[in-house]
N, CA, C and O atoms as a GROMACS GRO file, in nm:
protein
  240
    1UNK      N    1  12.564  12.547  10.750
    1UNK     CA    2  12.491  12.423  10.748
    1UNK      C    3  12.341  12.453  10.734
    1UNK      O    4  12.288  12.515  10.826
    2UNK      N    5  12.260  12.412  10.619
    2UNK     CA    6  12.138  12.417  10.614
    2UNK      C    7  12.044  12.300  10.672
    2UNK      O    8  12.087  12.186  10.689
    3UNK      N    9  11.945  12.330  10.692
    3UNK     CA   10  11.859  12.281  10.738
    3UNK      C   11  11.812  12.113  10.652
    3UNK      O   12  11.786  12.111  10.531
    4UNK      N   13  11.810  12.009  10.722
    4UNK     CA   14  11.767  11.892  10.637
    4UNK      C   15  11.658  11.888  10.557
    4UNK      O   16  11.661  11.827  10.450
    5UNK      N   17  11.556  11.949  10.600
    5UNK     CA   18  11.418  11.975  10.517
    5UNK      C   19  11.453  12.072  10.376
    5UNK      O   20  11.399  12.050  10.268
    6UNK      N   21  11.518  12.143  10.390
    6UNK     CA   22  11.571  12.245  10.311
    6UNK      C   23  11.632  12.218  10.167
    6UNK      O   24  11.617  12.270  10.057
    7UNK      N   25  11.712  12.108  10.222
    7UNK     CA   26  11.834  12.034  10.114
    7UNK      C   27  11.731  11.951  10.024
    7UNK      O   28  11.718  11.962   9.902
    8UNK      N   29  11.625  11.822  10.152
    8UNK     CA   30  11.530  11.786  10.055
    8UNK      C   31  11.420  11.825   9.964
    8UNK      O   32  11.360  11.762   9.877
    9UNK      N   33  11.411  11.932  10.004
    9UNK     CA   34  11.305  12.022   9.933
    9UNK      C   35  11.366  12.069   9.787
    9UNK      O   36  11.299  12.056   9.684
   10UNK      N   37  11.528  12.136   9.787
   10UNK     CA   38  11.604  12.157   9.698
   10UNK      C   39  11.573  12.025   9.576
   10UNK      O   40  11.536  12.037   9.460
   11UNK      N   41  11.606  11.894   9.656
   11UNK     CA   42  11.648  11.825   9.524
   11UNK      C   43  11.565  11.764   9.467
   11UNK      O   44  11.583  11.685   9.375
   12UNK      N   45  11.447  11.800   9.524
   12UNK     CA   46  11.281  11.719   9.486
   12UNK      C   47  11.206  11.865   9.438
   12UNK      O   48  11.195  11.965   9.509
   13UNK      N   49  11.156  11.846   9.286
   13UNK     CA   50  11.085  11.913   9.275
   13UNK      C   51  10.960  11.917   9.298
   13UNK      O   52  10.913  11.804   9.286
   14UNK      N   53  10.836  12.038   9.342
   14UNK     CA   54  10.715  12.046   9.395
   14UNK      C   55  10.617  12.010   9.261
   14UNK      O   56  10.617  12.068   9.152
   15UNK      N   57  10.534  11.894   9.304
   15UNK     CA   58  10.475  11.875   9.219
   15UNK      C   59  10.325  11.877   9.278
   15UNK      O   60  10.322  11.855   9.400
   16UNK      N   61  10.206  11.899   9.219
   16UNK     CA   62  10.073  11.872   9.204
   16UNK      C   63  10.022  11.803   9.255
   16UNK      O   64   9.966  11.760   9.154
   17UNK      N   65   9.962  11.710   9.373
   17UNK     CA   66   9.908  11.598   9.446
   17UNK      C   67   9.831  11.580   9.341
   17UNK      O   68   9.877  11.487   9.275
   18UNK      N   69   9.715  11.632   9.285
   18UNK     CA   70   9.634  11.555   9.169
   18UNK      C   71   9.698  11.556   9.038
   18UNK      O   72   9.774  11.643   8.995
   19UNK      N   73   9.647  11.428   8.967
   19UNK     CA   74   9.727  11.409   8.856
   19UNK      C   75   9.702  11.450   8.714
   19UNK      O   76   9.665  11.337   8.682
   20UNK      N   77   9.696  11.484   8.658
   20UNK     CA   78   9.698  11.612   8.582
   20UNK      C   79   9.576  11.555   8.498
   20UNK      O   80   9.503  11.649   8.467
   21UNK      N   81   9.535  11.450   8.457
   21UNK     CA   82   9.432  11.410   8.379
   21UNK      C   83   9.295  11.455   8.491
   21UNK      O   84   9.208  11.527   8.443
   22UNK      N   85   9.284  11.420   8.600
   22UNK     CA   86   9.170  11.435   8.656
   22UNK      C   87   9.172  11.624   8.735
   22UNK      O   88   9.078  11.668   8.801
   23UNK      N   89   9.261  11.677   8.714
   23UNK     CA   90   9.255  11.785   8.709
   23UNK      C   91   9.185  11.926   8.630
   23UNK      O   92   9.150  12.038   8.668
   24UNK      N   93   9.188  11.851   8.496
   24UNK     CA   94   9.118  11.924   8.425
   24UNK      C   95   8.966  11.894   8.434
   24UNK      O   96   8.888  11.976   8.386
   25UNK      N   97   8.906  11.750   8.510
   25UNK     CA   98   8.796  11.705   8.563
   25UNK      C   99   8.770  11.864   8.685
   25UNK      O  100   8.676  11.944   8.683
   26UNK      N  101   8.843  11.862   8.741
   26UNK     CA  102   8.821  11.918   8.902
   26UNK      C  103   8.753  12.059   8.804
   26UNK      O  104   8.634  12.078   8.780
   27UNK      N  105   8.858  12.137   8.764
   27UNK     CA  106   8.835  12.289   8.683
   27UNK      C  107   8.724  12.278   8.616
   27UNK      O  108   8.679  12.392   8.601
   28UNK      N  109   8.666  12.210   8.575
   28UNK     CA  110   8.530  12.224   8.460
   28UNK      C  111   8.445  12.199   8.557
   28UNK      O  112   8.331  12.212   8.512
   29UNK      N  113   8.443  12.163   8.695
   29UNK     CA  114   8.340  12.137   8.798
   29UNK      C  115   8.361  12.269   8.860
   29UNK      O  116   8.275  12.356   8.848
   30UNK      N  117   8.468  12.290   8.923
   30UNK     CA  118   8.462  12.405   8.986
   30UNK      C  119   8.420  12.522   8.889
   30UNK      O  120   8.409  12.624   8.956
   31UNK      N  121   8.399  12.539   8.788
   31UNK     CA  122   8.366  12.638   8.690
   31UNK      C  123   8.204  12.639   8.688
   31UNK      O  124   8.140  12.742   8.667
   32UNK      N  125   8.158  12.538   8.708
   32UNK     CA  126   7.993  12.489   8.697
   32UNK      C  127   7.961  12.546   8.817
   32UNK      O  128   7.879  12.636   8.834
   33UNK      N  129   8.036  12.487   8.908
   33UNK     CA  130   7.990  12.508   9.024
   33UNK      C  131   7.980  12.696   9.072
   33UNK      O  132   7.890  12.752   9.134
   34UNK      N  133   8.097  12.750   9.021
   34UNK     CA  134   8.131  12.890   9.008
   34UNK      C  135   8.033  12.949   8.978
   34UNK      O  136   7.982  13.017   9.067
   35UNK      N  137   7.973  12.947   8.848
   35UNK     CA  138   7.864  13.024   8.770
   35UNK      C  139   7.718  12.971   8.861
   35UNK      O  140   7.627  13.053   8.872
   36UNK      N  141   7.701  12.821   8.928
   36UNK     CA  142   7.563  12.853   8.939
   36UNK      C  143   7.561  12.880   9.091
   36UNK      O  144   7.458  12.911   9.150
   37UNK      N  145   7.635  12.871   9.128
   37UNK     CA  146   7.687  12.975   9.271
   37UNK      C  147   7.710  13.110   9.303
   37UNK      O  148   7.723  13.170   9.410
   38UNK      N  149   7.713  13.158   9.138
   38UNK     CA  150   7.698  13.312   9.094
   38UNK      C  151   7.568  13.336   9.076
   38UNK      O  152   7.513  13.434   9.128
   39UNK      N  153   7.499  13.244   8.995
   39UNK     CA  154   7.326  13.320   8.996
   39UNK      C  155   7.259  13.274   9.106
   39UNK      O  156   7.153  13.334   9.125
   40UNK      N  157   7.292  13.164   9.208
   40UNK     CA  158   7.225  13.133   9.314
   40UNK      C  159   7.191  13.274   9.430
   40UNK      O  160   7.086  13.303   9.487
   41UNK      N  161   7.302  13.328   9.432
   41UNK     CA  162   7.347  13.427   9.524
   41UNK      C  163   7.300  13.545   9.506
   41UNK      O  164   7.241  13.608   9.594
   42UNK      N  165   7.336  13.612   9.318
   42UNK     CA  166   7.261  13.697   9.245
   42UNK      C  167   7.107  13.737   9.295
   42UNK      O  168   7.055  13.830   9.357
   43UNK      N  169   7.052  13.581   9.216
   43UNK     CA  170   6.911  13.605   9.236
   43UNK      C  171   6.884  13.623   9.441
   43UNK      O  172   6.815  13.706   9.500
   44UNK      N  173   6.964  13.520   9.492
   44UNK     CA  174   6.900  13.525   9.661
   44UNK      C  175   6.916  13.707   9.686
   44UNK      O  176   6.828  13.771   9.743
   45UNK      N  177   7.042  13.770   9.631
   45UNK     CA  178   7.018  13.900   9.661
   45UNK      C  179   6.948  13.987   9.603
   45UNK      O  180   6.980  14.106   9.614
   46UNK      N  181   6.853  13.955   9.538
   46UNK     CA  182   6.754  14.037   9.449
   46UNK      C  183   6.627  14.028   9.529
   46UNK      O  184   6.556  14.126   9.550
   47UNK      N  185   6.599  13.887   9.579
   47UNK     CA  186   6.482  13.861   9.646
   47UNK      C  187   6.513  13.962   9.767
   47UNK      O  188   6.442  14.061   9.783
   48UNK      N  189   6.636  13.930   9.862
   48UNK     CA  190   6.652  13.997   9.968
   48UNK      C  191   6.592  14.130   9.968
   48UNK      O  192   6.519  14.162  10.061
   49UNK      N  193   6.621  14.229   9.850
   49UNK     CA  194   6.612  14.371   9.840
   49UNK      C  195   6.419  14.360   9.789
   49UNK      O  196   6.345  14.445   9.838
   50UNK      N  197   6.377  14.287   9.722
   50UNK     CA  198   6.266  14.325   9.651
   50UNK      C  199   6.137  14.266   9.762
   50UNK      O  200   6.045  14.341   9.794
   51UNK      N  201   6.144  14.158   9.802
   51UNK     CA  202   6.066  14.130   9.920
   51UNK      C  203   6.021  14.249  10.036
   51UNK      O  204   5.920  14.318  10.050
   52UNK      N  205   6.113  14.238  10.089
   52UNK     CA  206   6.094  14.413  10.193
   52UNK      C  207   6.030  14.498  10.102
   52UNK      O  208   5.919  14.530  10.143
   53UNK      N  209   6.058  14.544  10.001
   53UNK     CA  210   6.031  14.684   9.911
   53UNK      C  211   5.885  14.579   9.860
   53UNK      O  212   5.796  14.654   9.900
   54UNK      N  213   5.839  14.505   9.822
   54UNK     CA  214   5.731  14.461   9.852
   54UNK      C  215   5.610  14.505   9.926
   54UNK      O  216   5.512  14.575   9.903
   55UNK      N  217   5.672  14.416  10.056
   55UNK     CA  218   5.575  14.403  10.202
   55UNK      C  219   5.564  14.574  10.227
   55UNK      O  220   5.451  14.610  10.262
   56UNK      N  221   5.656  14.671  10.216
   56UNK     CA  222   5.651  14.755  10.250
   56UNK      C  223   5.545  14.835  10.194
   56UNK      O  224   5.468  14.890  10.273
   57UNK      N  225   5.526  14.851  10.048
   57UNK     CA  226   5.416  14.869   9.962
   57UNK      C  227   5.297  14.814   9.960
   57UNK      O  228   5.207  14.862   9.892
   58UNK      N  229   5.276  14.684  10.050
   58UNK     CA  230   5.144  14.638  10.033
   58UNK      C  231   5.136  14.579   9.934
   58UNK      O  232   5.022  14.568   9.888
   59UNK      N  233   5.244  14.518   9.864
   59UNK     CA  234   5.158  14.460   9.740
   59UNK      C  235   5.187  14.285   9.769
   59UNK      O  236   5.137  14.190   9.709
   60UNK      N  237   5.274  14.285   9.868
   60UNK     CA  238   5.248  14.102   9.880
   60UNK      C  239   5.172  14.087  10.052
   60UNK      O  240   5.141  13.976  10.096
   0.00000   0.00000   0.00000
């Protein structure tokens, strides 16, 4: 004897909560969002390293 959740899970297939038109909305945002969340970070870790190496030199 299997489990009731089990059987219903069997005869219902798993589908997507969002619906497939506004999905391809979500991916082209999260992609934007991806890349300028990539140079945000990039550049913040460039400052991190070059600031110190800066101050340390005396030149700011």
């Amino acid at each position: 004897m299997q489990h009731p959740i089990t059987e219903t899970v069997k005869e219902k297939p798993l589908q997507c909560p969002v619906p497939h038109k506004e999905r391809g909305k979500m991916v082209t945002w999260i992609k934007k969002i991806g890349v300028a969340g990539f140079f945000f970070f990039l550049i913040k870790g460039l400052l991190w390293l070059i600031i110190p190496y800066l101050l340390a030199k005396g030149l700011l």
